[in-house]
N, C-alpha and C positions, 0 to 999 in steps of 0.2 A: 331398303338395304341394298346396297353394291358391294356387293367381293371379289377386288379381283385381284389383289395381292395381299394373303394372309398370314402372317407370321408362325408358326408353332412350336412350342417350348416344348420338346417329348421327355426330354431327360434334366435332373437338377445332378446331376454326379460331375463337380467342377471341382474337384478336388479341395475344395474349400473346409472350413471346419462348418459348421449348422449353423452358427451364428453368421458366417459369410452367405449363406446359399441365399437365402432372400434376395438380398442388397445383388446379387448378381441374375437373380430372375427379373430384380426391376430396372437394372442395367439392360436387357435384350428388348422389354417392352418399351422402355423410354429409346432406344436405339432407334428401332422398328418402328414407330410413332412418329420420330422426327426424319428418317428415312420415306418417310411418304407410302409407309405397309396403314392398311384400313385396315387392320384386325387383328387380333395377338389371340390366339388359342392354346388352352394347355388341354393334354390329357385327363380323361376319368378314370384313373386308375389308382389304385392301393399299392400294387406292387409294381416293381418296372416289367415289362413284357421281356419275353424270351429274345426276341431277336437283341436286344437294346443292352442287356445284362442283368444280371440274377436277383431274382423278387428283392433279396433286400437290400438293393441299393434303395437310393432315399425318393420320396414320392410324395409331392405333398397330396394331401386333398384341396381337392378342384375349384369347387367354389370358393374354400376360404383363402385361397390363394387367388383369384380374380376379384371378390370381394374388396381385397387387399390391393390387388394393382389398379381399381377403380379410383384409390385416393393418390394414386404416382401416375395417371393420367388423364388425358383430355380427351385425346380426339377418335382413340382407334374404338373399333367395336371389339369387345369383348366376350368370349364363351369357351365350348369346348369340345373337342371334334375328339368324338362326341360323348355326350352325357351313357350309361351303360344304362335303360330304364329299369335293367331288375335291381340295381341299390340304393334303390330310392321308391318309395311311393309316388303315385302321383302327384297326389296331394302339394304332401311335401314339396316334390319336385317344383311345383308352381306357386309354389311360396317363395322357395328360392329363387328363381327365375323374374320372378318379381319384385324378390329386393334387392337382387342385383341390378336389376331396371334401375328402380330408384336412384340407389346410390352410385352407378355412373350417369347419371343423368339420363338416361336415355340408352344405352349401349349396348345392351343385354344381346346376348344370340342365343336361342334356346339351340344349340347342336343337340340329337338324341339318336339310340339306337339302340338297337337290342341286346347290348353285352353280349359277351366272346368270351373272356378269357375265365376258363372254367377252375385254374388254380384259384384266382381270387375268390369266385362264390364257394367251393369247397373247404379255404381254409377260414373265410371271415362267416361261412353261414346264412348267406345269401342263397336260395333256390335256383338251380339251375335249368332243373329241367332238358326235353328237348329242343331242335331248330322251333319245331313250329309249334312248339310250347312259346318260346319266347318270342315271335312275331305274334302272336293273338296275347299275350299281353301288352306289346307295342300295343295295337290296336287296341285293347280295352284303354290303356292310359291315354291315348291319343283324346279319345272321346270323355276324358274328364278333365286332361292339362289342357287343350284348347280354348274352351269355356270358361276353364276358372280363369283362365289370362286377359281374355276379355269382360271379367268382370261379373259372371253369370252365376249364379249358386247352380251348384251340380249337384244332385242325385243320382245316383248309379247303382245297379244291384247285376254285376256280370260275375262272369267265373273265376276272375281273379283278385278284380277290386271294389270296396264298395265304400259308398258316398251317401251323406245326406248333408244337401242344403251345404256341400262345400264352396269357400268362395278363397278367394288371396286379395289381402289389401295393407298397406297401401297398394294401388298404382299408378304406372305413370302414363300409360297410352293403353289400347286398346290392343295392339296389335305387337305383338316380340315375334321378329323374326326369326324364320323357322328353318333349319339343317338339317340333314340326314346324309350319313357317309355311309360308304361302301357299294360293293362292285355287283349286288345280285341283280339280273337283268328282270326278273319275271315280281319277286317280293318289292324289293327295298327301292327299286325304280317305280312300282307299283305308287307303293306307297308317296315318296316324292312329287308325283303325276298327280295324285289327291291332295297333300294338305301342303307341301312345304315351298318353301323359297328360294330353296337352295340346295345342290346337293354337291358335295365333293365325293369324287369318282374315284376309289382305289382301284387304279390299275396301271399295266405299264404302256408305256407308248405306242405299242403297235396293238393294243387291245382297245384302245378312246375312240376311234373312229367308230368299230361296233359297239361300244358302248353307248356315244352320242345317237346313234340311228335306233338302238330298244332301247332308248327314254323317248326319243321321237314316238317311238309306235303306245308306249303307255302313253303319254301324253293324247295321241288319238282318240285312245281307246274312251278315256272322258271327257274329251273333245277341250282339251287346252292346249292352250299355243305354245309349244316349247322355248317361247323367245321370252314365255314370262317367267320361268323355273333358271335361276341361275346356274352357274356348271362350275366345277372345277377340280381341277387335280391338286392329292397330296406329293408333296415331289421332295426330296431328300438333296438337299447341296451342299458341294466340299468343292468349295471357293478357294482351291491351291492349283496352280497354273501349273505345277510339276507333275503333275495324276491325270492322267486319262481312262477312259473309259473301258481300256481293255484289263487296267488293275482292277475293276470291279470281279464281286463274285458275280457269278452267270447270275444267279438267283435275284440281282438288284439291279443288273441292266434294266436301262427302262423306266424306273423307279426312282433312276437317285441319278444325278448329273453332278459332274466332278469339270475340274480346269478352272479359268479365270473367269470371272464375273460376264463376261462377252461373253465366253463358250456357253456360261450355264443360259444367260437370255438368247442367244442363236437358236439352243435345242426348244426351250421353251416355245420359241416363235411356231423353227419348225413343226413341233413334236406333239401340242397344245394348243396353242390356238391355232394352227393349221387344221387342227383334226377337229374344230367345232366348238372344242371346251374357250370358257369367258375366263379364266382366269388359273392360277397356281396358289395354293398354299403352301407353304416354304418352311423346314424343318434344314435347322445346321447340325452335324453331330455334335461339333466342340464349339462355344465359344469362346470367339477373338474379338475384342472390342473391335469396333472397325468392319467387320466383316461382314453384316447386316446391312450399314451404310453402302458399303461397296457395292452388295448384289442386289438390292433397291434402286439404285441409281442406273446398274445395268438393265432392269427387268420393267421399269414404270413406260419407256416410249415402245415398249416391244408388247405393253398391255392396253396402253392408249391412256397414261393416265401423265 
């Protein structure tokens, strides 16, 4: 698996009717696809998040919408930055993961992480629990999704989940590459260092250089090479050459690069791969046909690709 330029759909609110929204989320994937992005990621979310606009704008569910864009493409890898592991069992969760393998032929990214967003488990019924409640269920799912992906019948009898003789089949390889987002230096970089592939980094640009050095020191700690754990940042772009960076709110500098398709791959160069990170994931607020093409063509020789 290589990611180093990832596409992500956060929001379906295109002011479209429901019969339009589809046909325009596979308008960005096919965009992004033949713009030379390796990966198109949506959200695991039920409701739209706080910053983005209010729970009931539209959202599809995750999987059956990648499921769906497996048959409108070929080439990109597909998943989801990241999976919430308390709305889903294990289990299950590597059933799904597994047949989305299948049916993009190969494409699958298991993204996963330990859900956030406490409206959604309170109003759909989902346990929330607390922080490290939900990391030692990470950990418990960790040690039943790994296994069954590879093909292994699992057993398991821990504190939150239990198994016998679980397996997932069809599949189609042994090995789905593995994701983990977010910014904790000491857990979820931890974690990272142990089992995954990949990790995108939420943070803002003057925080990636100490971010890249505590995954260097977890990476130590269980003596792996940090050159084999991929990196990269989620980064927010508004590809209008009229907006600079000083109309941002304070709260987003850092996070989100605005101006012409040049400005946004300059910061990039500077701002990420200067500070260690292999690559960007790339999130538009609004699409613009066209607009995807544009910042792909700026961003692919400032990635090496």
């Amino acid at each position: 698996m290589t990611i180093r330029l990832g596409f992500q759909i956060p929001n379906f609110s295109y002011g479209t009717s429901v019969a339009e929204m589809f046909p325009t989320v596979v308008a960005q994937a096919q965009e992004a696809q033949a713009a030379g992005f390796d990966s198109v990621f949506v959200m695991d979310h039920f409701y739209q998040l706080p910053m983005l606009g209010s729970p009931d704008q539209p959202m599809l569910e995750a999987y059956t919408a990648l499921g769906a864009l497996a048959s409108v493409t070929q080439d990109v890898l597909l998943g989801t930055l990241v999976t919430g592991n308390t709305y889903r069992n294990p289990t299950l969760l590597a059933k799904i993961i597994t047949t989305l393998d299948v049916v993009s032929a190969g494409r699958a990214v298991l993204g996963i992480g330990t859900g956030w967003f406490e409206l959604e488990h309170d109003s759909l019924g989902f346990e929330f629990g607390t922080f490290t409640e939900r990391f030692a269920k990470l950990d418990e799912a960790l040690e039943i999704l790994l296994p069954m992906i590879k093909g292994e019948r699992v057993s398991f009898d821990g504190r939150y989940y239990r198994t016998l003789e679980a397996f997932a089949e069809p599949r189609l390889r042994d090995h789905i590459p593995l994701m983990i987002g977010g910014s904790g230096e000491k857990k979820t970089f931890g974690l990272a260092a142990r089992f995954f592939d990949h990790l995108n980094i939420i943070a803002s640009f003057d925080e990636l250089p100490g971010k890249i050095e505590a995954l260097a020191r977890r990476c130590d700690e269980v003596d792996r090479d940090p050159a084999t754990l991929e990196t990269s940042m989620l980064l927010t772009a508004v590809p209008d050459a009229t907006m600079t960076d000083d109309m941002l709110p304070a709260e987003m500098r850092g996070r989100m690069v605005v101006g012409s398709p040049e400005r946004i791959a300059e910061a990039v160069a500077t701002n990420v791969v200067g500070a260690g990170v292999d690559g960007v994931i790339l999130n538009l607020p609004a699409y613009v046909p066209g607009s995807i093409t544009r910042v792909g063509e700026a961003l692919r020789p400032v990635l090496g690709l």
